[in-house]
C-alpha positions in Angstrom: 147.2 198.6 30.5 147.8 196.8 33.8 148.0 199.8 35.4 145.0 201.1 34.4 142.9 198.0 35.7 144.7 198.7 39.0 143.9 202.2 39.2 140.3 201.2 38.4 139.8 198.5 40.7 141.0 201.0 43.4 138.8 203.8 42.8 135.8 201.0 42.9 136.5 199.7 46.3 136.9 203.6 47.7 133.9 204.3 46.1 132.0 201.3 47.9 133.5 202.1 50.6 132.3 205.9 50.8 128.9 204.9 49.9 128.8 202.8 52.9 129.5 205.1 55.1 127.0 208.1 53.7 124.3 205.2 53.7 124.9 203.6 57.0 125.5 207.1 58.5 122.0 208.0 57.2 120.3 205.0 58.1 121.6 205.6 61.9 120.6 209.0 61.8 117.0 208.6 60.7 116.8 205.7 63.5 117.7 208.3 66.3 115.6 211.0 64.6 112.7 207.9 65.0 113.7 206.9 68.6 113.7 210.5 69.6 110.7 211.4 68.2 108.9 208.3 70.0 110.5 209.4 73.1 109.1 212.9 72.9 105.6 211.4 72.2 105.9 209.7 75.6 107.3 212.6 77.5 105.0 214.5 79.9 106.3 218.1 81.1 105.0 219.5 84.4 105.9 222.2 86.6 108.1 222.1 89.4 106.6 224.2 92.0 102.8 222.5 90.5 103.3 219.2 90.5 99.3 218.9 89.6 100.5 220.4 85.7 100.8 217.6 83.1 100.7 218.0 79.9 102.0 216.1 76.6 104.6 219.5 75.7 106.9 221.9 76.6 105.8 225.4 77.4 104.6 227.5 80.6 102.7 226.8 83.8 99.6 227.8 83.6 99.2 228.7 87.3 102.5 230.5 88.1 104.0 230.8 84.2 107.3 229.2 85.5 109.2 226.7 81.7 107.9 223.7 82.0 110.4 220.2 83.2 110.1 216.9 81.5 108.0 214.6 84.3 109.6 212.1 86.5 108.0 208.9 84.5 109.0 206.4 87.5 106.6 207.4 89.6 103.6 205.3 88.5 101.1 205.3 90.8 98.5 207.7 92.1 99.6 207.4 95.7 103.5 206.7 95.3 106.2 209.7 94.6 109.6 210.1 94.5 112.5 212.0 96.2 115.7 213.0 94.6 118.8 211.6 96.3 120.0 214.8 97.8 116.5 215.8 99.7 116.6 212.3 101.2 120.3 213.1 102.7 119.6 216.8 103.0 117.0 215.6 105.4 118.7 212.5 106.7 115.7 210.1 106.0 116.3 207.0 107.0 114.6 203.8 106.6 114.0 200.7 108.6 113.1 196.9 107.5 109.9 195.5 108.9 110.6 192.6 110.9 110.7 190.7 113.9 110.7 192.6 117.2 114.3 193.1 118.9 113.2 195.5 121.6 113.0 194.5 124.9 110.1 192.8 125.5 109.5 194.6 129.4 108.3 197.9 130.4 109.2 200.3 132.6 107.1 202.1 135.7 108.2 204.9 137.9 106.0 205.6 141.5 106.3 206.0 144.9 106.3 204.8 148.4 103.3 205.4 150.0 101.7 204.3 153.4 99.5 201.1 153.2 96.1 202.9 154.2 94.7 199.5 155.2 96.4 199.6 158.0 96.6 203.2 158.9 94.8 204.6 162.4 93.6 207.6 164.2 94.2 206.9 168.3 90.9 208.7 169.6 89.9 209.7 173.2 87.1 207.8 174.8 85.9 209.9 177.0 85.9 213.8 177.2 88.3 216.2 179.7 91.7 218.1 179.4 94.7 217.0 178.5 97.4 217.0 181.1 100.1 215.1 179.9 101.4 213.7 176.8 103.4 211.0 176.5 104.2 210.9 172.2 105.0 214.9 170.9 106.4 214.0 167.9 105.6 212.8 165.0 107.5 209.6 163.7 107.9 208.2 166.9 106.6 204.5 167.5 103.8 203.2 169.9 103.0 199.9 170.7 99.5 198.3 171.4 98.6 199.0 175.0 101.5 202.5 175.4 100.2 205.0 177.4 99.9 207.7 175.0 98.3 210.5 177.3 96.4 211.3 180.8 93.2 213.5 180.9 91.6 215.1 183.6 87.7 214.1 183.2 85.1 215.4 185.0 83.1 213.0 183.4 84.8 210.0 184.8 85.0 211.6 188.2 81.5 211.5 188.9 81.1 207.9 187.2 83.7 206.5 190.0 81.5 208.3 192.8 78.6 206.8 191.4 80.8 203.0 191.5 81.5 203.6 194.5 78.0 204.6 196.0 76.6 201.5 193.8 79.0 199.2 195.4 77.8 200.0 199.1 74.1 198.9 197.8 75.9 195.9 195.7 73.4 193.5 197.7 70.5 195.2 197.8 70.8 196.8 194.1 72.7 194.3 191.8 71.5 195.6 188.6 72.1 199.3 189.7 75.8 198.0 190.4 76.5 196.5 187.0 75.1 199.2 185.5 77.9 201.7 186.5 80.2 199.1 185.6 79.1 198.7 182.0 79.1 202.8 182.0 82.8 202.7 182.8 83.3 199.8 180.1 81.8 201.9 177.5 84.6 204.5 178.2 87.0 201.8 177.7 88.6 201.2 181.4 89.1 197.4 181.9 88.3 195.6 184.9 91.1 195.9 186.7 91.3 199.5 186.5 87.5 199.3 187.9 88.6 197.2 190.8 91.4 199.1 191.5 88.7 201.7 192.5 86.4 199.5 194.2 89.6 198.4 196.4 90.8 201.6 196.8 87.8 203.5 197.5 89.2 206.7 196.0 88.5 208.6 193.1 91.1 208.7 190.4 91.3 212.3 188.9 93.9 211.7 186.0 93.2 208.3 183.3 95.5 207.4 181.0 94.6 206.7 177.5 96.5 203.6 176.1 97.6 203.1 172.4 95.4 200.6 170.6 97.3 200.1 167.0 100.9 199.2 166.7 103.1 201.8 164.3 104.3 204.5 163.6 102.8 208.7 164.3 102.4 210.3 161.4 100.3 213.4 163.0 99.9 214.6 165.9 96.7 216.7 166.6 96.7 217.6 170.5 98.9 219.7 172.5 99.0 219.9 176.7 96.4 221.4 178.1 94.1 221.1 175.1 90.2 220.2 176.0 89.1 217.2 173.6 85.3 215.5 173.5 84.8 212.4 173.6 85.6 210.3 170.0 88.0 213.5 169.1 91.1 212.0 167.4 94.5 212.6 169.3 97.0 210.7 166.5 97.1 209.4 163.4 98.9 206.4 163.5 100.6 203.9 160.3 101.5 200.6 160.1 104.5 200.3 157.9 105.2 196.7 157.6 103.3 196.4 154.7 103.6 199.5 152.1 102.0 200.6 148.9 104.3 201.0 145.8 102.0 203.1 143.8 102.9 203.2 139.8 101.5 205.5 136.9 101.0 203.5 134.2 99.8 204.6 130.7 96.7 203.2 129.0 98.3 201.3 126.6 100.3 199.5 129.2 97.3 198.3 130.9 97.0 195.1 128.8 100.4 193.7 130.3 99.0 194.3 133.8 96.6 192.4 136.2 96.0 191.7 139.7 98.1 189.2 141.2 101.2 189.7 139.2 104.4 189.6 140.4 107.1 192.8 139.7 110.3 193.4 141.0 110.8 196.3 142.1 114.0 198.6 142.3 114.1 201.6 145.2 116.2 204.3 144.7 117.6 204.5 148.0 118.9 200.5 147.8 120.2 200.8 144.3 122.6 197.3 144.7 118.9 195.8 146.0 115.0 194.1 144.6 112.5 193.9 145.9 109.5 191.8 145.4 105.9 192.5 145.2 102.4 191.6 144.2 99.8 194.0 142.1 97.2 194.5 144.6 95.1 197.0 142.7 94.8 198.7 139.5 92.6 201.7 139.3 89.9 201.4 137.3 89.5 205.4 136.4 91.8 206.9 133.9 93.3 210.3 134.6 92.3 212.1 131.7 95.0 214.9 131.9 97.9 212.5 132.3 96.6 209.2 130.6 97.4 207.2 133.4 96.1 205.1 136.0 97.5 204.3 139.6 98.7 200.6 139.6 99.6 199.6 143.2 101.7 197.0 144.4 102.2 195.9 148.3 105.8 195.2 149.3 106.9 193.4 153.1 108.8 196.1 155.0 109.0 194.4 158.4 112.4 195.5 158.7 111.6 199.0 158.3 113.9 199.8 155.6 111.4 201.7 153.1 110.2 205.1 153.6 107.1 206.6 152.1 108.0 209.5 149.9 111.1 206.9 148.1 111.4 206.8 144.6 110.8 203.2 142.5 110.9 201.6 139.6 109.1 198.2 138.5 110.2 196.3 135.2 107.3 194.1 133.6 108.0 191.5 131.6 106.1 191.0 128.9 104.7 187.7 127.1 107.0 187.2 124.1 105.6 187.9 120.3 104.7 185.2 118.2 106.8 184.5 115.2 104.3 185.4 113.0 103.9 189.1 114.5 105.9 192.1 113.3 106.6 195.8 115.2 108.3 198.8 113.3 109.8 201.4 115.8 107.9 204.4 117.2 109.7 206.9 115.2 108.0 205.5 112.3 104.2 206.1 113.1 102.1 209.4 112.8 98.7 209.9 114.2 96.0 211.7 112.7 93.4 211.8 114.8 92.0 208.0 115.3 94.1 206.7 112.3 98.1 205.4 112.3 100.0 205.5 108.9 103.7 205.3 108.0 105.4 206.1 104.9 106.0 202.3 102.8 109.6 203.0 100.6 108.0 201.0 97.5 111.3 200.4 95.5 114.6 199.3 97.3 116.6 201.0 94.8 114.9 204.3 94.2 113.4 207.0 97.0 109.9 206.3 96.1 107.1 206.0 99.0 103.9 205.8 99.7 101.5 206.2 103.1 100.3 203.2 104.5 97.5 202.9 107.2 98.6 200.7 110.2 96.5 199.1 112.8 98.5 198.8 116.1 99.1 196.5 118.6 101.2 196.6 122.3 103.6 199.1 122.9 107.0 197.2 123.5 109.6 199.2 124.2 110.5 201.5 121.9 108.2 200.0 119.2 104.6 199.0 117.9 103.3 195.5 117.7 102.1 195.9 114.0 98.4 194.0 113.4 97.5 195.3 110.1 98.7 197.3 106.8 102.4 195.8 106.5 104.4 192.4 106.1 107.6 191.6 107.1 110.0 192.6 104.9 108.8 195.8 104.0 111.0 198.8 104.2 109.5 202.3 106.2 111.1 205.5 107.3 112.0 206.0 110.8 113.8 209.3 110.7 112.3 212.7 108.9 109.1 211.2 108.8 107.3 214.6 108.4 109.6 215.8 106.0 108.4 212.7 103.4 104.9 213.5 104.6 105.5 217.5 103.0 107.2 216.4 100.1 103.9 214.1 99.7 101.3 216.8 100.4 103.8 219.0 97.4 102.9 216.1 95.3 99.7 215.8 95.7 99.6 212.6 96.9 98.6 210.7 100.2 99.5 212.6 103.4 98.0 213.3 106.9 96.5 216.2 105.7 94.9 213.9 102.6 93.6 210.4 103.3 92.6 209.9 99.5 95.1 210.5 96.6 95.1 214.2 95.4 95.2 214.3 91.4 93.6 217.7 91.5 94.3 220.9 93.0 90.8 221.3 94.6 91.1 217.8 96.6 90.2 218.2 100.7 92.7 218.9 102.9 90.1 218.1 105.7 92.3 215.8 108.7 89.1 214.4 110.3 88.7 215.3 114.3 86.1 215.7 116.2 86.0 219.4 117.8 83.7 220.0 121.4 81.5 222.7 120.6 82.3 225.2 123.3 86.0 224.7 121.7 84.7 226.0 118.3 83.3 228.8 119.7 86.2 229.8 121.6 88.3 229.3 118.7 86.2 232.1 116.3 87.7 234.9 118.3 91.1 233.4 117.7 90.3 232.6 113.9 89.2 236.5 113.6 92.6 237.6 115.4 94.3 234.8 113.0 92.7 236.5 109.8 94.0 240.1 110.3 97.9 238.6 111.2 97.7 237.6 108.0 96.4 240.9 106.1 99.1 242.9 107.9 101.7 240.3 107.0 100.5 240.8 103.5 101.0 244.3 104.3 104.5 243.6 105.8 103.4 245.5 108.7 105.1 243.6 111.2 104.3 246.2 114.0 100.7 245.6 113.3 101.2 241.8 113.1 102.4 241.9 116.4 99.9 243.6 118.0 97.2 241.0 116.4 99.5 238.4 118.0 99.6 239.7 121.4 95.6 240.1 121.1 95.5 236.6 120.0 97.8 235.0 122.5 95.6 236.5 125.5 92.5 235.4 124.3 94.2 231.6 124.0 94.7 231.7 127.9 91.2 231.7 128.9 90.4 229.2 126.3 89.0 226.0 128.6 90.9 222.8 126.9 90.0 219.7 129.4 88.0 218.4 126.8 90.0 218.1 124.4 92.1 214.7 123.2 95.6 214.2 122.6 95.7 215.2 118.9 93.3 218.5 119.0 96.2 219.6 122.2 98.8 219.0 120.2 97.6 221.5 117.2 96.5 223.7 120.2 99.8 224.0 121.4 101.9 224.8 118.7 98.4 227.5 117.7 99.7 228.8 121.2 103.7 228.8 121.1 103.2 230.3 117.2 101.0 233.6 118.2 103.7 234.0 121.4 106.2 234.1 119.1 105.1 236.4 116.6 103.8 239.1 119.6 107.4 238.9 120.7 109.3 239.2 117.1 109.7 242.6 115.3 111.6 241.1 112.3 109.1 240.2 109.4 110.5 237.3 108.6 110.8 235.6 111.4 107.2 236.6 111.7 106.4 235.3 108.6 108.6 231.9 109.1 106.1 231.0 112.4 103.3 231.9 110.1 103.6 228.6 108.5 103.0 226.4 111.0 100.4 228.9 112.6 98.5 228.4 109.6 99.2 224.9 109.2 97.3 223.9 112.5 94.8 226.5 112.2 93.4 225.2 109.0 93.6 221.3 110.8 91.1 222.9 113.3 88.8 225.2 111.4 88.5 222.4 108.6 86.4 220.9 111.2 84.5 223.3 112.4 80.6 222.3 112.3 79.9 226.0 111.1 81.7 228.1 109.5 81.2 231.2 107.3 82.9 230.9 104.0 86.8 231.0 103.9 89.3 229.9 101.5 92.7 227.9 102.0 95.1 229.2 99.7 98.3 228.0 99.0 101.8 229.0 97.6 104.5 226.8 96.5 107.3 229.0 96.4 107.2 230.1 100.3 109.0 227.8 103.1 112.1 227.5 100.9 110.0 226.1 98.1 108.5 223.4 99.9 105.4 225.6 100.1 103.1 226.8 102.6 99.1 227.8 103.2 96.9 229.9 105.1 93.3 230.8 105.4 91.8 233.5 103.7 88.2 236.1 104.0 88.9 236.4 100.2 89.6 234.3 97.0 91.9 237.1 95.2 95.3 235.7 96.2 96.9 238.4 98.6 100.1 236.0 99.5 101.6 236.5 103.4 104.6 234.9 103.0 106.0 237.4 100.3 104.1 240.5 100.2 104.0 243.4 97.3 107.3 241.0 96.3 105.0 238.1 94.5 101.8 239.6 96.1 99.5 237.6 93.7 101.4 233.9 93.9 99.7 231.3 95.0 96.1 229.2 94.5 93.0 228.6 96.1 93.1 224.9 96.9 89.9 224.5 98.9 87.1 226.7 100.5 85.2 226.2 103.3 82.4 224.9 104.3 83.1 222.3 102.0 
């Protein structure tokens, strides 16, 4: 009997004890099955090579029919995107903190010695007649005030001294006649004494010398023996190198730490263990518009004759020190697109996500920007593979140089805003023309063909006039130049096919600004540069893809025609 209650009481514990186990198992399994379920509710999917593809389940893009990936749900906001951890190391982004500036707060000019032409001279002859002997033949040599530089035979001055001498026999009788001749002589710059040397004498003086009247040094020498000169005709050129000109090319956006009157030090070349001091005399108030520079000139004391025109200096300028309250981010960090500044912002410290900022600038100090608007200390911005964040934006649709406005559709502008001289447009519609049928024969994979549209190309670019244009519009004209050299002098297809992209690239900056333009489309596939993707312009809207050919002939998507 006892050992029946036992048995029983056994076999009602293991029964509880199963139960609770099927039960609770169930109980845990439905919760999953719910958590899962609300998790695939919330999940997006989207295409990798289309970012612009959302949509609430799994299945096939419908642009390029590539399966579907679950969406990146961290990257909330229309502007922001993300990068996975190995593109950031793959392209060795790096990021800065915004702060306080550390550069050196001083800039650097380069320039040259030059003669002080204040004080430069030209020794003339004052009277007309041949050249019988000179006393300076070389250039470089010195002369002092009041140096006979050279003796001329005048005719001129022959006859005046026998009409002195007549004068002075009717001195009494003719005073006026008498001073007179004097004054004639006077006028041809012989002093008294030489005139009363001939009075005393009473004999004609064939040979007059011609004395120095600057102090310095020759710098030309313009006569030769036996040379005829008229009267007033220059025989030297003569500076005065006690004071010289240190003449500087500064860049525009230097100018606002210079000004008359300021003091530089200045370092030659030649006297490397040496300073020396100087004053900003002028500053030229016309820009060079090929270099971006203007001439700032400082006078230095050289009365010991130690500096040479022609030397090499250097000048340091020290610069007013930043407020507390002002931040800078280095140089690397800022790209220009046309008349606006932007960096890329890292939004989270933890994870790769960014976002483009606009910037307003302020002095260039060293090798930073004086940041006036668009960030706060504190924030963190890339400084290395800036343009590589900036493609992997443009991928995302998001806000890039190419797009000023966040792109959540495919048929968003890729317009960068410049402003194009109008004899510039129509020297560029050859070019586009030459542009458009290098890409049908790349389509073709006719890379003989390609070539020859590239050689046609690259000399049509050499007589295109670009003086007018600004920094930004000669930068995308460059590389529109280097791109078409190097496809006329590549055979291989692919290397062709790799300048392409950033032929097209620039090409579609430029013609996106055209005033007029007959229609054209900018297509765009995702798969070419090593699936970062790649455009190019187009006559048609029928995808006929460059970068791959009869391979994936029809990839890609029309993004944007033009006009717009």
């Amino acid at each position: 009997m006892k050992k029946t209650i036992i048995y029983t009481g056994l076999a009602l514990i293991i029964g509880l004890f199963v139960g609770y186990l099927v039960f609770s198992g169930s109980e845990n399994k439905t919760e999953e099955q719910h958590a899962e379920h609300d998790a695939a509710e919330d999940t997006m999917w989207t295409c990798s090579m289309h970012p612009q593809i959302m949509q609430p389940e799994p299945g096939d893009c419908p642009i390029c029919g590539m399966e579907l990936i679950p969406a990146d749900q961290s990257d909330a906001t229309i502007a922001g995107f993300t990068m996975t951890e190995n593109a950031m190391k793959l392209a060795n982004i790096q990021t800065s903190i915004v702060g306080t500036s550390n550069a050196d707060k001083s800039i650097n000019l380069s320039g040259t010695l030059e003669a002080n032409e204040k004080l430069n001279a030209v020794q003339s002859s004052y009277f007309a007649g041949r050249i019988e002997q000179l006393f300076i033949n070389t250039t470089g040599e010195q002369v002092k005030i009041g140096q006979i530089l050279a003796t001329i035979y005048s005719p001129e001055l022959v006859a005046a001294q026998q009409e002195l001498l007549t004068a002075l026999k009717l001195k009494e009788s003719q005073p006026k006649l008498y001073q007179a001749v004097r004054n004639k002589l006077k006028n041809w710059k012989l002093s008294d004494s030489q005139i009363n040397s001939i009075e005393e004498s009473g004999k004609v003086k064939e040979n007059f010398p011609v004395f120095a009247s600057n102090s310095g040094t020759v710098t030309k020498k313009m006569v030769n023996e036996g040379d005829y000169v008229n009267r007033g005709e220059a025989l030297y050129k003569v500076a005065n190198l006690t004071k010289v000109w240190a003449v500087f090319d500064a860049y525009e956006q230097q100018l606002s730490n210079l000004k008359e009157g300021q003091k530089l030090q200045i370092l030659v070349n030649a006297f490397s263990d040496e300073s020396f001091s100087g004053t900003i005399d002028f500053i030229d108030p016309i820009l060079d518009n090929s270099a971006r520079t203007t001439e700032v000139r400082v006078v230095l004391d050289n009365r010991d004759g130690k500096l040479k025109p022609g030397m090499f200096v250097q000048a340091e300028v020290e610069m007013e020190a930043m407020e507390d309250s002002q931040i800078s981010i280095p140089k690397s960090a800022v790209m220009w697109t046309g008349e606006r500044s932007v960096v890329y912002l890292k939004t989270d410290p933890n994870t790769p996500q960014f976002e483009m900022k606009e910037v307003k600038l302020g002095s260039e100090i060293g090798d930073s920007y004086q940041i006036l608007e668009g960030l706060e200390k504190g924030d963190e911005v890339v400084t290395n593979g800036t343009f590589t964040v900036d493609a992997a934006a443009q991928l995302q649709g998001k806000k890039s140089m190419m797009n000023r406005n966040a792109v959540d559709n495919k048929n968003e502008s890729m317009k960068m805003e410049m402003s194009l001289p109008k004899s510039f447009q129509t020297a560029l519609q050859p070019l586009l023309q030459d542009y458009l049928q290098l890409k049908d024969d790349l389509v073709a994979s006719d890379a003989t063909s390609a070539m020859q549209a590239a050689k046609k190309a690259s000399a049509k670019i050499s007589s295109i006039e670009t003086a007018e244009l600004d920094k930004m519009l000669t930068s995308h004209f460059k590389v529109i130049q280097d791109k078409f050299k190097a496809i006329s002098a590549s055979e291989e297809i692919a290397a062709q096919r790799e300048n392409f992209i950033a032929l097209s690239q620039n090409m579609i900056a430029l013609v996106s600004n055209f005033d007029e333009i007959e229609e054209i489309y900018i297509q765009r596939c995702p798969m070419a540069n090593n699936n970062k993707g790649a455009t190019w312009l187009s006559r048609n809207k029928e995808i006929r893809n460059p970068y791959f050919g009869e391979q994936m002939l029809g990839c890609g998507e029309t993004i944007q025609s033009l006009p717009n």
